[in-house]
C-alpha positions as a printed NumPy array, in Angstrom:
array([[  0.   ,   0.   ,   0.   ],
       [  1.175,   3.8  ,  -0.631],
       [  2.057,   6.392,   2.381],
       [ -1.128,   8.287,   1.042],
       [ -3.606,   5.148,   1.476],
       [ -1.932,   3.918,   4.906],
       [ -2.406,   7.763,   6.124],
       [ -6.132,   7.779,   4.657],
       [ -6.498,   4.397,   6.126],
       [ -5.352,   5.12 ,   9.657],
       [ -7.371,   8.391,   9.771],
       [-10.629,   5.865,   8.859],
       [ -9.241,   3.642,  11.567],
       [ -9.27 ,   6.403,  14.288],
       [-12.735,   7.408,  13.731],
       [-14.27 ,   3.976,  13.919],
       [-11.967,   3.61 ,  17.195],
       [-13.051,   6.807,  18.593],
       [-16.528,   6.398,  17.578],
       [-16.402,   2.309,  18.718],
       [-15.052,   3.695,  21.913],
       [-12.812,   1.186,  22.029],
       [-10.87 ,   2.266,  24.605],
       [-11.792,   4.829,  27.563],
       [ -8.662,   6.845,  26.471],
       [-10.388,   6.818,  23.028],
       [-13.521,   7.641,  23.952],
       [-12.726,  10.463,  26.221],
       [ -9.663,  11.665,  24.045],
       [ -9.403,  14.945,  22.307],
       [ -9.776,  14.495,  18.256],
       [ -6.771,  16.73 ,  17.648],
       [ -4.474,  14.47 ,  19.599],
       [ -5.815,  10.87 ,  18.062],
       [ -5.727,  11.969,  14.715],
       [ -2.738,  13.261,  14.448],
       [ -0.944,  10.879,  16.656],
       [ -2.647,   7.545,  14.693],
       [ -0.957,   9.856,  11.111],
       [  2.284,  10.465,  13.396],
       [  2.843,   6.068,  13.569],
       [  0.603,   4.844,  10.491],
       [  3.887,   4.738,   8.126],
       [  6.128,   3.488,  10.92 ],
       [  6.195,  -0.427,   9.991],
       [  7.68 ,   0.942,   6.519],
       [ 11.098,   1.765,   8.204],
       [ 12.569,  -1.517,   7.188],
       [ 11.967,  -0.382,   3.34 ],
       [ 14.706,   2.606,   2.631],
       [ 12.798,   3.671,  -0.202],
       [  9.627,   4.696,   1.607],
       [  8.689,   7.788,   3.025],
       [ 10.125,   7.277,   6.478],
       [ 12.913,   5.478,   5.057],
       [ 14.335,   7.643,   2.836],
       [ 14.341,  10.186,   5.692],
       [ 16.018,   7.905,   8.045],
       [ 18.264,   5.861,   5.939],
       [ 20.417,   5.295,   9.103],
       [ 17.969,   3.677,  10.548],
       [ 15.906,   1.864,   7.955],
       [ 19.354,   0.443,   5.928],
       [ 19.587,  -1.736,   9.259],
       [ 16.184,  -2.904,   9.648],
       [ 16.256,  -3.886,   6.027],
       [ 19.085,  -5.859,   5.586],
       [ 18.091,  -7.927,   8.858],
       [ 14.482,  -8.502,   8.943],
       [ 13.889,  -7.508,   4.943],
       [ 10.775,  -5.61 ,   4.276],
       [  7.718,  -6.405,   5.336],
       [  9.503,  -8.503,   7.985],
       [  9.32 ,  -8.264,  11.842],
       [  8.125,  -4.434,  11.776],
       [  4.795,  -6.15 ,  10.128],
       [  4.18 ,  -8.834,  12.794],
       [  2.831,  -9.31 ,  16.373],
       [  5.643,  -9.221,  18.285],
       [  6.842,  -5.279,  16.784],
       [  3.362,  -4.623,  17.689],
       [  3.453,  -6.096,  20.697],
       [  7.121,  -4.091,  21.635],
       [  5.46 ,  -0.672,  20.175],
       [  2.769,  -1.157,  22.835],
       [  5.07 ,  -1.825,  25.551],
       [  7.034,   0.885,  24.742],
       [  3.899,   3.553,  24.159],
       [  2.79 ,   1.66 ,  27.334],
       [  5.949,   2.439,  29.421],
       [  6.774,   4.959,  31.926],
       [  9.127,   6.529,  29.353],
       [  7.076,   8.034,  27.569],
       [  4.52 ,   9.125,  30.364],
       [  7.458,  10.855,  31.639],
       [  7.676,  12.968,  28.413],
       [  4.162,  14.108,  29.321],
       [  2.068,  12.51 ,  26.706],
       [ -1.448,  12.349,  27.146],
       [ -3.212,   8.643,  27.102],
       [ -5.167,   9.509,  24.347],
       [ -1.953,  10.219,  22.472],
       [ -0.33 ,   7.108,  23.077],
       [ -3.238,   5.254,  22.245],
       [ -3.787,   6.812,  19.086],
       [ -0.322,   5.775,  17.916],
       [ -1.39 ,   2.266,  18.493],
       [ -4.036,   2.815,  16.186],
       [ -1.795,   4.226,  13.518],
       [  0.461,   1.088,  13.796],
       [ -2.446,  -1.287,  13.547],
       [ -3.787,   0.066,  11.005],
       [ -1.141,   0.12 ,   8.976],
       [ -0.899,  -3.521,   9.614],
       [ -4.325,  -4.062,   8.828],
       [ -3.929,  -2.288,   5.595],
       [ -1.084,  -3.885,   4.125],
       [ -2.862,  -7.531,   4.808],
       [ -5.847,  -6.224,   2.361],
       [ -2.572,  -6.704,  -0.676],
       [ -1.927,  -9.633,  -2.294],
       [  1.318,  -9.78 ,  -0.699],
       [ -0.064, -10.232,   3.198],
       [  2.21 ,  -9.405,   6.546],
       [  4.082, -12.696,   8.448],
       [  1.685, -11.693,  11.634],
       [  3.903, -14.407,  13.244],
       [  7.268, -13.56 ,  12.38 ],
       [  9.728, -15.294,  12.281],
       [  7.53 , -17.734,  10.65 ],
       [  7.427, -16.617,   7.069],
       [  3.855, -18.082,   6.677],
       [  2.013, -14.861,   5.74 ],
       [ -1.861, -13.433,   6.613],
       [ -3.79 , -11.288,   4.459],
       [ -6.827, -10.896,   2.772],
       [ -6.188,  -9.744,  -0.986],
       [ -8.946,  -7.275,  -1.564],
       [ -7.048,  -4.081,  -3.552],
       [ -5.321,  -5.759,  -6.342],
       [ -2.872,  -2.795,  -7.407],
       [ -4.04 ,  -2.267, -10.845],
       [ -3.724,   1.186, -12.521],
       [ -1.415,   2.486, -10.21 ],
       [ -2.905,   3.078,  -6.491],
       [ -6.234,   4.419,  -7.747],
       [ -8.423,   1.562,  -6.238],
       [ -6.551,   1.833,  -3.123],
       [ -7.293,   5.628,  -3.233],
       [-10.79 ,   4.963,  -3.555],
       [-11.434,   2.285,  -1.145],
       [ -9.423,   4.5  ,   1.68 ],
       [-11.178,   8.146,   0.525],
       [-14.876,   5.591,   0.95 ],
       [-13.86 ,   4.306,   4.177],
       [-12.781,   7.879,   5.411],
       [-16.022,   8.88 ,   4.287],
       [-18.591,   5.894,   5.674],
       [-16.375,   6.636,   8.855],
       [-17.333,  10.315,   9.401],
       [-21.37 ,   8.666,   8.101],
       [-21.29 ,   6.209,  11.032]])
């Protein structure tokens, strides 16, 4: 999936949290910190590709990740999402003064970009290192991203409606 449909997608993903009230911190949290804060971590599994958008702006860090896990490697599976939400979970980061809703927002973003790239043909290995992979291939990538575009700008859309 492209940087525009996992930032379309996460921004779908935080209203149907919010509005789910998923979480107390959800519920009660301010729009213009879960927003923002689901946008700030939706691209962050992408680090271990250097040519994506985060990549390419830390090359130090995603040249690393890439040549050990490859892409679409551990930063798509269970256990990095389990390790983000310890570490968004942590004192550290309470320390830094960042408000629940915030943290929890950022889970969001990660999951959803997780959830988006198992709707391509290509899946995520959930249970990494296992290489079996999970997905369910519903936006084929022909013509470009333009049915990816579509599906996210809809569920954007039917998530404001609901």
């Amino acid at each position: 999936m492209s940087a525009e449909g996992h930032l379309l997608f996460s921004i779908a993903c935080a209203i149907f949290a919010k509005k789910s009230e998923v979480t107390i911190e959800l519920t009660m949290g301010d729009w213009w910190h879960i927003i923002p804060s689901a946008l700030l971590t939706s691209l962050l599994p992408d680090i271990d590709h250097p040519q994506s958008v985060l990549g390419q702006r830390l090359r130090w860090i995603a040249i690393p990740i890439a040549r050990t896990f490859g892409h679409r490697g551990f930063t798509h599976s269970l256990l990095a999402l389990s390790s983000v939400i310890l570490l968004f979970q942590s004192d550290l980061l309470e320390r830094f003064l960042i408000p629940s809703d915030v943290l929890h927002g950022m889970i969001i973003g990660y999951c959803s970009h997780l959830l988006s790239d198992m709707l391509t043909p290509a899946g995520i290995p959930l249970l990494w290192p296992f290489s079996l992979r999970f997905g369910l291939p519903l936006l084929q990538n022909y013509k470009g991203y333009q049915l990816e575009r579509i599906f996210c700008i809809c569920l954007v859309v039917f998530a404001f409606y609901w």
